[in-house]
Phi, psi and omega in degrees: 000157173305179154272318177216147143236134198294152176276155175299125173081211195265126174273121196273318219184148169248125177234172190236141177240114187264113191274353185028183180262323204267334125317322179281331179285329175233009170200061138335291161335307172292321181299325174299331198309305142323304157352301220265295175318324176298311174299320182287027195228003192061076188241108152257110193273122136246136176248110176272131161301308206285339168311175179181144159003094177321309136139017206282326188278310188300302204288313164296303215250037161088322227268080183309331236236259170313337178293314176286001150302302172320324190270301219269001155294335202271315181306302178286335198287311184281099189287045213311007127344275191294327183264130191280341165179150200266156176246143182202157219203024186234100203300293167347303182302311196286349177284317191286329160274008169259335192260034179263353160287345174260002169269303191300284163007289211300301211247023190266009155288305213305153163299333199274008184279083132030111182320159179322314188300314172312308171322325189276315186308307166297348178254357167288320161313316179287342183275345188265010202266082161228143143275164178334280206308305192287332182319311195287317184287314164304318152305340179087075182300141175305141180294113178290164197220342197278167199227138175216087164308088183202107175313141182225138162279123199244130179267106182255135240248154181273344191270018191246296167234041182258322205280325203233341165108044200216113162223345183292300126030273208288321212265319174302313191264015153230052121288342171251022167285132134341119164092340174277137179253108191261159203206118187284152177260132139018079200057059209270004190265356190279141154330143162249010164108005173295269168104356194116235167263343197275001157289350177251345165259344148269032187309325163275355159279310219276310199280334159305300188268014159304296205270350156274320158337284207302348186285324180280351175271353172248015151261003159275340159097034170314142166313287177215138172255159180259109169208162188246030225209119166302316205245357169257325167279349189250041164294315204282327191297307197278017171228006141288329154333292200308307205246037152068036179252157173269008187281144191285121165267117154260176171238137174340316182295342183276330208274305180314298179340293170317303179302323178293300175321318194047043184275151185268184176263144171218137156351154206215000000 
């Protein structure tokens, strides 16, 4: 990705694109896919090379020292000064950099913590923290124009809608794409087992609610499923795997992409 891209058009708004590691790696494709939306929204995307892993792995699982090494790296990349908002298009991630003023609190008496002023620096960062959806919306989305015949299954990531409050939001923009017929599912408040880490130290608890997940979104009979989540996605792909089906997971924004695009839906 770039260091910056200009916005399409009369320029709305300058945002920071928070890019993490584990999303950048494997699903890089979205991020141009934001990317590409933001600019048709009057977006001018700056992405700091100097970002870094968020610390959301580190952090659950006690290791505290790095992880608040991560926030205030993450805290400084970004001039939020400058920026009307950092953006983030990763439920998980985006759970974890809105809650970094309340971590930086918790924990700036130990010594080994960055003095209180680091602390002001992450909560000023956090405070600049929306996700995709919710942003596109609170900004006032471009009418996307292009048409995608495709029933779609909407997944809701939990760190998307326990942790951050936001469900609607995805269900609003990817409504107004032409031609989707989106279709809410079944115990649609349950986990699917990703969890972070805990498909890996929970594997058979993970894989149960994987294959309940995955039963109620393949009971509408779907196109494409929808999430908004690294790690939900890439939960659901491998246990479509398992039982040797092909339906496409996407994150909402690539379909909005598509559409702006006037691009068809394809395989991937």
């Amino acid at each position: 990705l770039h260091d910056r891209v200009p916005a399409v058009g009369q320029r709305r708004a300058t945002v920071g694109l928070f890019i993490g590691c584990v999303a950048d790696a494997m699903f890089r494709h979205v991020h141009w896919a934001t990317a590409r939306v933001l600019q048709q929204n009057g977006c001018d995307v700056v992405i700091p090379r100097s970002q870094t892993c968020c610390g959301a792995i580190h952090y659950h699982t006690g290791a505290a020292e790095p992880a608040i090494s991560l926030m205030h790296q993450n805290a400084a990349a970004f001039d939020t000064r400058k920026l009307d908002a950092v953006v983030v298009n990763v439920a998980g991630c985006g759970s974890m950099l809105k809650d970094y003023a309340h971590i930086a609190e918790e924990l700036h008496h130990n010594s080994t913590i960055p003095p209180r002023s680091a602390s002001t620096n992450a909560a000023d960062f956090a405070a600049k923290v929306m996700d995709i959806h919710e942003f596109l919306m609170k900004l006032g989305p471009v009418r996307p124009t292009g048409r995608i015949d495709a029933l779609v299954a909407i997944q809701d990531a939990c760190h998307l809608q326990h942790a951050q409050k936001i469900r609607q939001q995805p269900r609003d923009l990817l409504k107004m794409i032409p031609g989707i017929t989106l279709k809410n599912i079944a115990e649609a408040e349950l986990c699917c087992g990703a969890a972070g880490t805990y498909n890996l130290t929970q594997p058979e608890m993970a894989d149960r609610l994987g294959t309940r997940k995955l039963d109620c979104l393949l009971e509408v009979k779907p196109d494409v499923i929808v999430s908004g989540n690294a790690g939900c996605s890439l939960q659901l792909q491998a246990h479509l795997q398992i039982r040797g089906l092909t339906t496409a997971v996407l994150h909402p924004i690539e379909l909005l992409d598509l559409s702006y695009r006037n691009q068809p839906l394809t395989p991937r």
